[in-house]
C-alpha positions in Angstrom: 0.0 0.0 0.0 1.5 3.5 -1.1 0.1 6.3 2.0 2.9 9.3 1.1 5.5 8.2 3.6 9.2 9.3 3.0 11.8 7.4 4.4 15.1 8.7 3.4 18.5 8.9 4.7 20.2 12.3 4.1 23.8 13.7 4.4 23.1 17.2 2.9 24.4 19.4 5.8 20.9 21.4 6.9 21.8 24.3 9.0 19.2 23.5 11.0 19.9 20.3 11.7 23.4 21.3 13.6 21.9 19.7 16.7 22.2 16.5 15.6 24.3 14.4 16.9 24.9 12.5 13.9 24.9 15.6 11.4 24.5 16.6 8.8 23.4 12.4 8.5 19.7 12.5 9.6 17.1 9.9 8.5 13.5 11.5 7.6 11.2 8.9 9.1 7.7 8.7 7.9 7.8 12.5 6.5 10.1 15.5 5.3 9.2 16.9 8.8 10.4 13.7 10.8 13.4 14.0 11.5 15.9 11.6 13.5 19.7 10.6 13.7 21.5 9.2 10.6 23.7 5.9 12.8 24.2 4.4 9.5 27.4 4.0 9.4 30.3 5.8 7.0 30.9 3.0 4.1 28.0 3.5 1.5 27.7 -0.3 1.1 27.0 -0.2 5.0 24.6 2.2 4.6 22.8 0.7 1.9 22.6 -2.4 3.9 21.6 -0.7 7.1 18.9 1.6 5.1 17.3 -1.1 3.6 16.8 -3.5 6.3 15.0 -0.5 8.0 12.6 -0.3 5.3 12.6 -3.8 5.0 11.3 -3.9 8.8 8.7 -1.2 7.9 7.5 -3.0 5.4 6.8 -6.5 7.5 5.2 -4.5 10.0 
């Protein structure tokens, strides 16, 4: 089922974002508003890996 969600991991440095522990990596979680830490990890085959198994987990739910 496609409901609008946006689940996307990010490393464009935000200003806004500067709190972040994790910045500028941030996930957006749900929505462009929703807005957590990026702990995916620094090789881009890692993140892959972790970014998928998240969705893949969101999708079994």
């Amino acid at each position: 089922m496609i409901d609008g969600s946006v689940y996307r991991y990010d490393n464009r440095p935000h200003e806004n974002l500067k709190h972040i522990k994790s910045y500028p990596k941030h996930f957006h979680d749900g929505s462009d508003e929703e807005i957590r830490e990026g702990e995916f990890g620094e090789d881009p085959k890692d993140v892959l890996i972790a970014f998928l198994q998240l969705v893949s987990a969101k999708i079994h739910r």
